[in-house]
PDB file of N, H, CA, C and O in Angstrom:
ATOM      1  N   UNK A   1      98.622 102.072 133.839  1.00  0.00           N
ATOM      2  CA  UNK A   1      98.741 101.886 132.409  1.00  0.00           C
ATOM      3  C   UNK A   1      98.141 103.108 131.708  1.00  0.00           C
ATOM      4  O   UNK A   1      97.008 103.465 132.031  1.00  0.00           O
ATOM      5  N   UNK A   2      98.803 103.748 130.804  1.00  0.00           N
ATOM      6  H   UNK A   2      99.724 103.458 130.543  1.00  0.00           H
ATOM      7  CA  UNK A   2      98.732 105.340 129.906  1.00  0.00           C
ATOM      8  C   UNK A   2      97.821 104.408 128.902  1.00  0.00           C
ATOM      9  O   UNK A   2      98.191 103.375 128.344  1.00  0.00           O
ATOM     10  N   UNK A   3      96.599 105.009 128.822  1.00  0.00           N
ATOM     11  H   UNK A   3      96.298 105.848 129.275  1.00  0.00           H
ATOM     12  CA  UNK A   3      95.946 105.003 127.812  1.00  0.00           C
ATOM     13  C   UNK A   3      96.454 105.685 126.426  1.00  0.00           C
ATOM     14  O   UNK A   3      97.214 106.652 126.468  1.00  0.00           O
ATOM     15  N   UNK A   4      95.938 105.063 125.028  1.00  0.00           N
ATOM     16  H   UNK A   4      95.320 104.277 124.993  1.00  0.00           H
ATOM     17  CA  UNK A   4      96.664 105.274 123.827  1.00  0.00           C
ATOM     18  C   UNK A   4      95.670 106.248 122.944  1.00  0.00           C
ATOM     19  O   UNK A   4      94.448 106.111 122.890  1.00  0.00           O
ATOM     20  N   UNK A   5      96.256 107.021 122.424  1.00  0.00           N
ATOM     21  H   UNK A   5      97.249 107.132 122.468  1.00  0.00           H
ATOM     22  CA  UNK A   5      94.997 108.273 121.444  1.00  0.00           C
ATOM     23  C   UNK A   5      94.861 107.480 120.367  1.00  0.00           C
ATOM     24  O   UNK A   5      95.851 107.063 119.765  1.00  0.00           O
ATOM     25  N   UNK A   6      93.885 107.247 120.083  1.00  0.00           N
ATOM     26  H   UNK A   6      93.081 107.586 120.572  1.00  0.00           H
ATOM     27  CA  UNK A   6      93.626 106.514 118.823  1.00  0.00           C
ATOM     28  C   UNK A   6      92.810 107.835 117.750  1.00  0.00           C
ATOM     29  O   UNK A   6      92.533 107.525 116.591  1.00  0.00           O
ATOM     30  N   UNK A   7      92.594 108.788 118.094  1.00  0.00           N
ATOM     31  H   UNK A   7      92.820 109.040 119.035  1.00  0.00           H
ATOM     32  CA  UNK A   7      92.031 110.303 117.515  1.00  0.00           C
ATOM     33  C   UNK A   7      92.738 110.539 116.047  1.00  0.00           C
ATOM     34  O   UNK A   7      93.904 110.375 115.689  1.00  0.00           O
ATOM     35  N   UNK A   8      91.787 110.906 115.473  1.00  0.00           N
ATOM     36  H   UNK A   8      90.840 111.040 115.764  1.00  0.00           H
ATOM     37  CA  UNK A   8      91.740 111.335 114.084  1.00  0.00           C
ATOM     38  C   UNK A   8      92.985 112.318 113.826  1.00  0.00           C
ATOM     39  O   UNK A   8      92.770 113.421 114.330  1.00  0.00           O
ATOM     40  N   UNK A   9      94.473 112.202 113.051  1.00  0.00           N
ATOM     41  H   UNK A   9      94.647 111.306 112.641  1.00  0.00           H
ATOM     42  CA  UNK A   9      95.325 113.947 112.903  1.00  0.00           C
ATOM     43  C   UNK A   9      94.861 114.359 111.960  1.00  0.00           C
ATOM     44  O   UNK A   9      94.109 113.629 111.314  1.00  0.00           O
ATOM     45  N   UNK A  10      95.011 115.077 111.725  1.00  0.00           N
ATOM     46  H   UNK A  10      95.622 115.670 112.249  1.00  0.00           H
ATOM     47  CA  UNK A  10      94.786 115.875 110.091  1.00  0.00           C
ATOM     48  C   UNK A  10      96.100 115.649 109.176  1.00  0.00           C
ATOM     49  O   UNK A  10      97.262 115.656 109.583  1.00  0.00           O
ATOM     50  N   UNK A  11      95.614 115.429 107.718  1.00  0.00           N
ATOM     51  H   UNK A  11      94.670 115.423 107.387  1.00  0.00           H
ATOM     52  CA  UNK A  11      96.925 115.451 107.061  1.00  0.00           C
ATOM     53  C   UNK A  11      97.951 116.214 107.227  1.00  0.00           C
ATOM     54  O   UNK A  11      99.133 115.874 107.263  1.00  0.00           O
ATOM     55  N   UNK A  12      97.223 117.895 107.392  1.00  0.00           N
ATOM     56  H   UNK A  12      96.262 118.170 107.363  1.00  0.00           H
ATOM     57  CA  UNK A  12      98.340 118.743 107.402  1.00  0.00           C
ATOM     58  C   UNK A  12      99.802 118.719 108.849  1.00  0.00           C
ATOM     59  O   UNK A  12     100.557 119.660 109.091  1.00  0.00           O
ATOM     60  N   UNK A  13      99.789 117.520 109.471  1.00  0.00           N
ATOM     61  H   UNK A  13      99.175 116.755 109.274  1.00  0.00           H
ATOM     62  CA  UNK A  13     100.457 117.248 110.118  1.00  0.00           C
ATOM     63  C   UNK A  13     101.701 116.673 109.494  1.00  0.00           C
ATOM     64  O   UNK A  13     102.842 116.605 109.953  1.00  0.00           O
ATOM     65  N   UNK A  14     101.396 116.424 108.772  1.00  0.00           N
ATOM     66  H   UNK A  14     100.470 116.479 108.399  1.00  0.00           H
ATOM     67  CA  UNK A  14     102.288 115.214 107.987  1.00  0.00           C
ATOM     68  C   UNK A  14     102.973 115.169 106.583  1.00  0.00           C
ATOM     69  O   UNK A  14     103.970 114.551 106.210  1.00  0.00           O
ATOM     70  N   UNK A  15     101.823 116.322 105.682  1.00  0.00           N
ATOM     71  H   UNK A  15     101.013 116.824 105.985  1.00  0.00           H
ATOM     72  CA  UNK A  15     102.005 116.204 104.216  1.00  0.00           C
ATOM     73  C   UNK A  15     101.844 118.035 103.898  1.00  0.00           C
ATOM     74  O   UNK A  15     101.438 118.876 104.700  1.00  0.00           O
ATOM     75  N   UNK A  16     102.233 118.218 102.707  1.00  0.00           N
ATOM     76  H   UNK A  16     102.563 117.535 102.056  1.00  0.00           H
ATOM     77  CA  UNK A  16     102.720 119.768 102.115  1.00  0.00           C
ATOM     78  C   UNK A  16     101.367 119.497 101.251  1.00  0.00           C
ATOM     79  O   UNK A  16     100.980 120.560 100.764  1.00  0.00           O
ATOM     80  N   UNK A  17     100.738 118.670 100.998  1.00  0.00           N
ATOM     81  H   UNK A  17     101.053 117.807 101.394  1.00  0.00           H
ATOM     82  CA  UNK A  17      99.421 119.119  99.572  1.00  0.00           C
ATOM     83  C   UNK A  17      98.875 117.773  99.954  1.00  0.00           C
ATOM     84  O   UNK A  17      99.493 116.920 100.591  1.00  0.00           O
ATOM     85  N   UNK A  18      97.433 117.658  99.415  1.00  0.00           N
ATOM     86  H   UNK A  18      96.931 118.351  98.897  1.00  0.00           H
ATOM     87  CA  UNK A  18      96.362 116.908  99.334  1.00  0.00           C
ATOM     88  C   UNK A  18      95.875 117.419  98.225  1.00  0.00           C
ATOM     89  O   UNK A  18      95.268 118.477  98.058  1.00  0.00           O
ATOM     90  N   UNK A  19      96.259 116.391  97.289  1.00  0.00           N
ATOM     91  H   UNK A  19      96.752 115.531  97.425  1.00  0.00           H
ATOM     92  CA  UNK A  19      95.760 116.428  95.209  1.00  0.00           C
ATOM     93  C   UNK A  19      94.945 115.200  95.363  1.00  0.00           C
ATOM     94  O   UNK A  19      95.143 114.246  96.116  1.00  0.00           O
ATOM     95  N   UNK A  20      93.688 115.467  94.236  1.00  0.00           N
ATOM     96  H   UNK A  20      93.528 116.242  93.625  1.00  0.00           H
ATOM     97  CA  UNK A  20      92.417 114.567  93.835  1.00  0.00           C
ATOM     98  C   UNK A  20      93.339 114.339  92.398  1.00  0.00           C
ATOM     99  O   UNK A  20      93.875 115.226  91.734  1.00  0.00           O
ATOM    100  N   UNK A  21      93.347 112.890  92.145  1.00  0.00           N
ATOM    101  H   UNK A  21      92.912 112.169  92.684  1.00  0.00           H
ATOM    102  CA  UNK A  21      93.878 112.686  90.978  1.00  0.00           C
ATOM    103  C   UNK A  21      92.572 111.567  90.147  1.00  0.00           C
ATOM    104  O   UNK A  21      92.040 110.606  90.703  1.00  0.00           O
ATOM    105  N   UNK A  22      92.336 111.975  88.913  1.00  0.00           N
ATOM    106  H   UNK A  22      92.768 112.756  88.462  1.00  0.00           H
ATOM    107  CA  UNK A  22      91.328 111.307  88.295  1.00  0.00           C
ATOM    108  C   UNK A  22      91.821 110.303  87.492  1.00  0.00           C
ATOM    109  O   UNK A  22      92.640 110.604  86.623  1.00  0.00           O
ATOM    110  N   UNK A  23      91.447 109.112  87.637  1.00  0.00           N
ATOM    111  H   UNK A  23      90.782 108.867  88.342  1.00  0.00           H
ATOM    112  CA  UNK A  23      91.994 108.750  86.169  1.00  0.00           C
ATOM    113  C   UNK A  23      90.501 107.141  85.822  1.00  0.00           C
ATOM    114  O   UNK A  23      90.237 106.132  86.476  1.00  0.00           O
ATOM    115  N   UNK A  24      90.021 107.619  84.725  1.00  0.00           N
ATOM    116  H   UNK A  24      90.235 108.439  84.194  1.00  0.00           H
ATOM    117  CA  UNK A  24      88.856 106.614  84.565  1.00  0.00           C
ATOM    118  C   UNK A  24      88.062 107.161  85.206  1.00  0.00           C
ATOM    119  O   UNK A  24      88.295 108.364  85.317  1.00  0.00           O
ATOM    120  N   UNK A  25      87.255 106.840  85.664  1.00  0.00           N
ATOM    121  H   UNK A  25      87.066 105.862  85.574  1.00  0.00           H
ATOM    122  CA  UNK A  25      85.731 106.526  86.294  1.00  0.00           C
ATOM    123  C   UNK A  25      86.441 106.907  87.821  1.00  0.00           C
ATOM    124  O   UNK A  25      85.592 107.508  88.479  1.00  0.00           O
ATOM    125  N   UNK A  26      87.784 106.743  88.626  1.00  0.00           N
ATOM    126  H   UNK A  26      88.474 106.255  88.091  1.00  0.00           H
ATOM    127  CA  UNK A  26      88.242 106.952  89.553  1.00  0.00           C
ATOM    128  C   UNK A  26      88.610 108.132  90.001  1.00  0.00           C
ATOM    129  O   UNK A  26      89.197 108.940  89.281  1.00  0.00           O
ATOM    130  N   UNK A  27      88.274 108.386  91.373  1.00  0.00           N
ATOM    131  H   UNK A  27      87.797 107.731  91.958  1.00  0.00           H
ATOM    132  CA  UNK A  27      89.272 109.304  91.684  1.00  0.00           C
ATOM    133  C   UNK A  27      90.153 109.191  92.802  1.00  0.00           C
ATOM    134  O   UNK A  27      89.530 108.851  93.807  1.00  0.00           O
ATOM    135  N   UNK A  28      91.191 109.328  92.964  1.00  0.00           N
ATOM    136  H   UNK A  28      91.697 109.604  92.146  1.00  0.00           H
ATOM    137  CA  UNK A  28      92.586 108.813  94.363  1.00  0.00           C
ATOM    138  C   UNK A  28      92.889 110.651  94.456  1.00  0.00           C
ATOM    139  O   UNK A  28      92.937 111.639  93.723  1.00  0.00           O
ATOM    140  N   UNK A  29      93.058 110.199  96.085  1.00  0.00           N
ATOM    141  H   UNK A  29      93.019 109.396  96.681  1.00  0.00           H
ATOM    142  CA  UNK A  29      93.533 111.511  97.019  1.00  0.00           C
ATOM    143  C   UNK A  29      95.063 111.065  97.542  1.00  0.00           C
ATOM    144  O   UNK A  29      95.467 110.202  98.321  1.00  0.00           O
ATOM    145  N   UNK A  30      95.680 112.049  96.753  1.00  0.00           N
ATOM    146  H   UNK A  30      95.352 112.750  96.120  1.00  0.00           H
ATOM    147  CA  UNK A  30      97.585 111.967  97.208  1.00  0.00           C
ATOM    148  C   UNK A  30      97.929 112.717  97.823  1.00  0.00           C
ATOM    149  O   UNK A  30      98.058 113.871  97.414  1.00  0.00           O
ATOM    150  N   UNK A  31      98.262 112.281  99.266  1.00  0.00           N
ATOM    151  H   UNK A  31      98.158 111.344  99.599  1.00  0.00           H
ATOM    152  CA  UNK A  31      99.083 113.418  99.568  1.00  0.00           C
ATOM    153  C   UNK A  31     100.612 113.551  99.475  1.00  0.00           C
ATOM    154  O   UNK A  31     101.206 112.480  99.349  1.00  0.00           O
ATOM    155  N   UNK A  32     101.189 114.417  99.505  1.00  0.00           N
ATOM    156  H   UNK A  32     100.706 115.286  99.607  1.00  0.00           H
ATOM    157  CA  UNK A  32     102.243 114.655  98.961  1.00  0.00           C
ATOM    158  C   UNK A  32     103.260 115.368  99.543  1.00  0.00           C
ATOM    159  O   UNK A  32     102.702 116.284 100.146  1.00  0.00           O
ATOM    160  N   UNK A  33     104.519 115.456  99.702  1.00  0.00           N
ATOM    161  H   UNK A  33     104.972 114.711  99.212  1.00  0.00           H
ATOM    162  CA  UNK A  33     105.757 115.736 100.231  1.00  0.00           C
ATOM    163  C   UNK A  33     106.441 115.910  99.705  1.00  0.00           C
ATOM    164  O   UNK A  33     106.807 114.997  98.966  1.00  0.00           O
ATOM    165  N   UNK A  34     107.337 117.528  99.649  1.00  0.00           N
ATOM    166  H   UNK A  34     107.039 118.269 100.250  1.00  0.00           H
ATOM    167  CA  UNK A  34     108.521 117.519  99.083  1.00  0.00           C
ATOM    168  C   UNK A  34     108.752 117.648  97.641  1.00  0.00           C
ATOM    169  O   UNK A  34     107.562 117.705  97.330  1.00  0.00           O
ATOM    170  N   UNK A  35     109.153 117.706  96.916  1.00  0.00           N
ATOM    171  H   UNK A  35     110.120 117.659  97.169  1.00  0.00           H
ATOM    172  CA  UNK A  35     109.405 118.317  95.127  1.00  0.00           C
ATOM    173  C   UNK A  35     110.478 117.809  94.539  1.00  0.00           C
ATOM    174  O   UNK A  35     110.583 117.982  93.325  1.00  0.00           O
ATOM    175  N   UNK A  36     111.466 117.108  95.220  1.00  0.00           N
ATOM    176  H   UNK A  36     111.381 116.967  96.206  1.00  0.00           H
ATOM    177  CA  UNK A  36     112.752 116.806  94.756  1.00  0.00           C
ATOM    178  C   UNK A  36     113.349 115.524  95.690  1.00  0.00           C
ATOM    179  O   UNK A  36     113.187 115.293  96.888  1.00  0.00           O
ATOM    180  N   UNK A  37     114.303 114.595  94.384  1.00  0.00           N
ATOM    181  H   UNK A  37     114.434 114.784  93.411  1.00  0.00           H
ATOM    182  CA  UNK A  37     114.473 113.141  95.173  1.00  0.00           C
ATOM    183  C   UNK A  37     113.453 112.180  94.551  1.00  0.00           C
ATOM    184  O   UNK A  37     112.443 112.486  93.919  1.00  0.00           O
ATOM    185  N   UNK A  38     113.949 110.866  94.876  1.00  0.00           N
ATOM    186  H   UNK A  38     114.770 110.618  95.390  1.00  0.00           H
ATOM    187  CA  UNK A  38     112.819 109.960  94.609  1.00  0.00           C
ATOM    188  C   UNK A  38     111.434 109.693  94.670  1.00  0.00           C
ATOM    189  O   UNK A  38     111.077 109.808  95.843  1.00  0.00           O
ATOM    190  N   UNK A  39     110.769 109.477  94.145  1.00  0.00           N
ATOM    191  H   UNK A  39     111.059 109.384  93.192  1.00  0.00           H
ATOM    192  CA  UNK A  39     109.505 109.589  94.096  1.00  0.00           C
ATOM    193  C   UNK A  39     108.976 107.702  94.849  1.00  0.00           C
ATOM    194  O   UNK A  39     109.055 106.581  94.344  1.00  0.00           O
ATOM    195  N   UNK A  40     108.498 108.168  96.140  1.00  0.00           N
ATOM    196  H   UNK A  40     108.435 109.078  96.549  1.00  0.00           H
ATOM    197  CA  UNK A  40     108.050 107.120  96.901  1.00  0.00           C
ATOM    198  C   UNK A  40     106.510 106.930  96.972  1.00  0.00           C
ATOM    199  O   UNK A  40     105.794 107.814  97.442  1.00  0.00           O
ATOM    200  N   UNK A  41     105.974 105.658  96.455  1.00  0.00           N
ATOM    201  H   UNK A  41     106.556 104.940  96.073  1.00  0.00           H
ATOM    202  CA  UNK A  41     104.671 105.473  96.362  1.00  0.00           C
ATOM    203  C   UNK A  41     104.330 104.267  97.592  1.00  0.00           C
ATOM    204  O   UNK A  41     104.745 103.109  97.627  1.00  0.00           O
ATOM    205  N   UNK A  42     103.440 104.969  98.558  1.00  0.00           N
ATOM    206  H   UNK A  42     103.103 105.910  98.529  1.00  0.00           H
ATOM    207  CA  UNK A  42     102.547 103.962  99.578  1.00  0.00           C
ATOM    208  C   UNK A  42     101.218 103.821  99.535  1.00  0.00           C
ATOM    209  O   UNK A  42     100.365 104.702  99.637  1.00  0.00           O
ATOM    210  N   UNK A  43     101.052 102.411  99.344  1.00  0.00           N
ATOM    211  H   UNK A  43     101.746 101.695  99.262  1.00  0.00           H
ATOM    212  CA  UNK A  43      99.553 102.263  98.745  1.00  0.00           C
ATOM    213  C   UNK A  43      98.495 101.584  99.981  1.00  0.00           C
ATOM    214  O   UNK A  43      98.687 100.427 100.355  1.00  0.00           O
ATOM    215  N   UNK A  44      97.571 102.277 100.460  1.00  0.00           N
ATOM    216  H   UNK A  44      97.415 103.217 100.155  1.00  0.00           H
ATOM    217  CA  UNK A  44      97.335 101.769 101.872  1.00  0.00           C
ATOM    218  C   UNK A  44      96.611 100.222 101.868  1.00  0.00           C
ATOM    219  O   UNK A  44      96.951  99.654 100.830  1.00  0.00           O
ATOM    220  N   UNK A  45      95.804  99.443 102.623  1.00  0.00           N
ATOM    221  H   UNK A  45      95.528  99.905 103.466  1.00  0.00           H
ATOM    222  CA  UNK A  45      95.457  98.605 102.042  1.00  0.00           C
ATOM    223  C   UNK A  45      93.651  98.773 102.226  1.00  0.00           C
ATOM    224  O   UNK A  45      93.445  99.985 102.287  1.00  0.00           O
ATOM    225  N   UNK A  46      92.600  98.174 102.309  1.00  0.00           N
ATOM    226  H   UNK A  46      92.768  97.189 102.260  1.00  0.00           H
ATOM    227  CA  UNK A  46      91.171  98.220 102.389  1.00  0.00           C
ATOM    228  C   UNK A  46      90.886  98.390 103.728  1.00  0.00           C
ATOM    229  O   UNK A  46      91.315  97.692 104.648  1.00  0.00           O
ATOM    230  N   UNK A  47      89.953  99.594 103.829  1.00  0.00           N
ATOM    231  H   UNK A  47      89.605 100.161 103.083  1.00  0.00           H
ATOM    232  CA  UNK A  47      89.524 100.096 105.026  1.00  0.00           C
ATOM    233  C   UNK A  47      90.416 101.214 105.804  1.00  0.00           C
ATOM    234  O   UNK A  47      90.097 101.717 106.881  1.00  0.00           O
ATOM    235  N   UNK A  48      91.471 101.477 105.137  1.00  0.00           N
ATOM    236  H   UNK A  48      91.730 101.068 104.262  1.00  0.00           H
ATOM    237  CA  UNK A  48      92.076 102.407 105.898  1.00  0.00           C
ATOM    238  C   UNK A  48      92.059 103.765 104.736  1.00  0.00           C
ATOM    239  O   UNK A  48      91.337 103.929 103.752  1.00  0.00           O
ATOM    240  N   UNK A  49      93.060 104.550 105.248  1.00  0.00           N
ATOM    241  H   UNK A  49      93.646 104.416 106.047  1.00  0.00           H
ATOM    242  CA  UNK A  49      93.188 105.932 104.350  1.00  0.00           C
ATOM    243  C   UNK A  49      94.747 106.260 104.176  1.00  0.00           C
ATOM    244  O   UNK A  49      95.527 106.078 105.111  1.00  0.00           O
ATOM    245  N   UNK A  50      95.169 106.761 102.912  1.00  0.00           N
ATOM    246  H   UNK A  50      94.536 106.909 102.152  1.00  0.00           H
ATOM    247  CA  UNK A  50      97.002 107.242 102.826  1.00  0.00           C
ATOM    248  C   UNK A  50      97.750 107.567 103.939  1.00  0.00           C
ATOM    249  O   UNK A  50      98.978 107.499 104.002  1.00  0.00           O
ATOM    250  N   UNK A  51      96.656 108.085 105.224  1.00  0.00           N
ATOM    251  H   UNK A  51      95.659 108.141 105.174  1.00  0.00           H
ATOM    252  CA  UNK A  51      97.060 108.775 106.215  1.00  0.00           C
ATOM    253  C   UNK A  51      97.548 106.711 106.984  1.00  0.00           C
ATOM    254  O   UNK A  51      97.937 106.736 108.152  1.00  0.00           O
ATOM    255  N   UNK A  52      97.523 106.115 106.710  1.00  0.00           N
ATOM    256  H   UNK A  52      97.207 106.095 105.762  1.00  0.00           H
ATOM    257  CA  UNK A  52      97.933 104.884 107.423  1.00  0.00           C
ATOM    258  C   UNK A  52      99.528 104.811 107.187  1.00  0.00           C
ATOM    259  O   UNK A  52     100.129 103.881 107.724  1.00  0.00           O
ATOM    260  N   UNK A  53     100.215 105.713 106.438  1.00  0.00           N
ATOM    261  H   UNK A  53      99.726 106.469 106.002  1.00  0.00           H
ATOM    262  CA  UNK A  53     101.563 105.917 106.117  1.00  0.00           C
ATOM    263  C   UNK A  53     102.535 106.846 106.405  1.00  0.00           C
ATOM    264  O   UNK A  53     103.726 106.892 106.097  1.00  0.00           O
ATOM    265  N   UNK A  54     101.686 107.733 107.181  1.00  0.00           N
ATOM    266  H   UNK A  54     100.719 107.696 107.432  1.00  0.00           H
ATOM    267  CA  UNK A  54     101.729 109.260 107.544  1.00  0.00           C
ATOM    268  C   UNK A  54     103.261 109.059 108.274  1.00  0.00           C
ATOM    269  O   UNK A  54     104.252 109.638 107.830  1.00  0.00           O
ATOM    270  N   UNK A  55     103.298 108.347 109.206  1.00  0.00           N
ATOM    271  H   UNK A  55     102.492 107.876 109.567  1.00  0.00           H
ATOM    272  CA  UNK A  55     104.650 108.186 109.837  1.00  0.00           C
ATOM    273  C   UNK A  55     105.641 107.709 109.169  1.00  0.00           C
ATOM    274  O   UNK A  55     106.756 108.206 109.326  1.00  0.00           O
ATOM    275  N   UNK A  56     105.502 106.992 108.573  1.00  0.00           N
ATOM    276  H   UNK A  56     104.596 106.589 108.446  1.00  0.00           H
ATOM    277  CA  UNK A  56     106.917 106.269 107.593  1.00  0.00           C
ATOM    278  C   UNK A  56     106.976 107.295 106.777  1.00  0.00           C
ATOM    279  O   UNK A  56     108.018 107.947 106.830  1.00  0.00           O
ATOM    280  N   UNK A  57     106.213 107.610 106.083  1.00  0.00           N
ATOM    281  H   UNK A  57     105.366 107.080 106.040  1.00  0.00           H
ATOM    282  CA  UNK A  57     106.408 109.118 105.311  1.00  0.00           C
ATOM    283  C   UNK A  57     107.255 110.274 105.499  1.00  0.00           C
ATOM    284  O   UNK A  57     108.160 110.687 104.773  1.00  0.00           O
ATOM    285  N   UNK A  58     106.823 110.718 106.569  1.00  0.00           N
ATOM    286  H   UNK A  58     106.088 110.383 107.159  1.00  0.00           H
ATOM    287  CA  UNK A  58     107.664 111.689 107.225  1.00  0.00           C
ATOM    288  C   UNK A  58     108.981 111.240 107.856  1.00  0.00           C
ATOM    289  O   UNK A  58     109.784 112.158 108.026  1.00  0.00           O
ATOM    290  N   UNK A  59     109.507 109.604 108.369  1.00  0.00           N
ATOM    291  H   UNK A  59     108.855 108.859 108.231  1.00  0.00           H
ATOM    292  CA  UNK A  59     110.334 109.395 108.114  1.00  0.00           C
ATOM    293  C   UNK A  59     111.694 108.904 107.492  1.00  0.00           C
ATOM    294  O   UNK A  59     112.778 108.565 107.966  1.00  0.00           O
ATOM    295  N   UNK A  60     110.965 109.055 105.738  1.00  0.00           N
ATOM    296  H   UNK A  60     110.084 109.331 105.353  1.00  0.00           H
ATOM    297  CA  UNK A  60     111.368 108.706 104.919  1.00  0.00           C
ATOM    298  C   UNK A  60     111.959 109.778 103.899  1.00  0.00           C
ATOM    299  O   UNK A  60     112.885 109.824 103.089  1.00  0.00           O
ATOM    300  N   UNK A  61     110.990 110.581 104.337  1.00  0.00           N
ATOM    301  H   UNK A  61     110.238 110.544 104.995  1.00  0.00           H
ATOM    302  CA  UNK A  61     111.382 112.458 103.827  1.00  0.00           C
ATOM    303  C   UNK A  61     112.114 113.789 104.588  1.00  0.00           C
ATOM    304  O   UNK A  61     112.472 114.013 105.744  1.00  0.00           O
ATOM    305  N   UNK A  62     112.136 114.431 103.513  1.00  0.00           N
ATOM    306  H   UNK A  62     111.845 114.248 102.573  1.00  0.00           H
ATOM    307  CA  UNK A  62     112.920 116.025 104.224  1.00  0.00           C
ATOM    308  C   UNK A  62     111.348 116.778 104.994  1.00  0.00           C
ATOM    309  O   UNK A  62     111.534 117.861 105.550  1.00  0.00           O
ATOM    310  N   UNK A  63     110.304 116.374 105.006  1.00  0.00           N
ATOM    311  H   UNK A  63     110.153 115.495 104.555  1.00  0.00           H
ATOM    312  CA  UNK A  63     109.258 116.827 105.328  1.00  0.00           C
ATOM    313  C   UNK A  63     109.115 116.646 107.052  1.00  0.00           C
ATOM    314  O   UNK A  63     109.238 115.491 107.459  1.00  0.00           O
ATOM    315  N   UNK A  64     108.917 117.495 107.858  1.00  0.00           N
ATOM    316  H   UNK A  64     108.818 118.434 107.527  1.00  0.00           H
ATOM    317  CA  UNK A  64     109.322 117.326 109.389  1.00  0.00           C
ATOM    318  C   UNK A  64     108.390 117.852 110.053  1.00  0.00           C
ATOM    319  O   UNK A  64     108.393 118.915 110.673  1.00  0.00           O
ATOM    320  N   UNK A  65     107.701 117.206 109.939  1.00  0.00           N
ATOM    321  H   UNK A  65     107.699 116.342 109.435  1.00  0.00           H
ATOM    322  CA  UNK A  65     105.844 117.728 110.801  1.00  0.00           C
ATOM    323  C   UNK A  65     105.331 117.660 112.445  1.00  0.00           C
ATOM    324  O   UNK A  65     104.973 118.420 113.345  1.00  0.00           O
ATOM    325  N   UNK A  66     105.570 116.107 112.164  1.00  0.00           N
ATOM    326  H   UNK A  66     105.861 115.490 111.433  1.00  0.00           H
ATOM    327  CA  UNK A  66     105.640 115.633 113.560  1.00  0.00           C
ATOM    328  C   UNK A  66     106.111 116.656 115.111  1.00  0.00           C
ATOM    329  O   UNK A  66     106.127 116.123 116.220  1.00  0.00           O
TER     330      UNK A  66
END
């Protein structure tokens, strides 16, 4: 039985920019793909990070990292 990597990637695997967006008292980290086309929002849920979308992302986009 193949053991599974459970290891940290880096965004830049996956995404073209990492933007701090402020709004209120808050601040959210977007990363981001691509410039043109629909604008797709994945919202992760508690305890994880944007990077929990990283794959559907990239196969949802012209963005080809993997």
């Amino acid at each position: 039985m193949s053991r599974r990597d459970y290891s940290v990637k880096p965004w830049t695997d996956y995404f073209e920019k990492d933007e701090m967006l402020a709004v209120g008292k808050n601040t959210f980290s977007l990363y981001r793909c691509g410039s043109s086309g629909p604008l797709i929002l994945f919202l992760h849920g508690g305890g994880f990070s944007g990077l929990s979308w990283a794959l559907l992302a990239v196969s949802v986009s012209r963005c080809v990292y993997v």
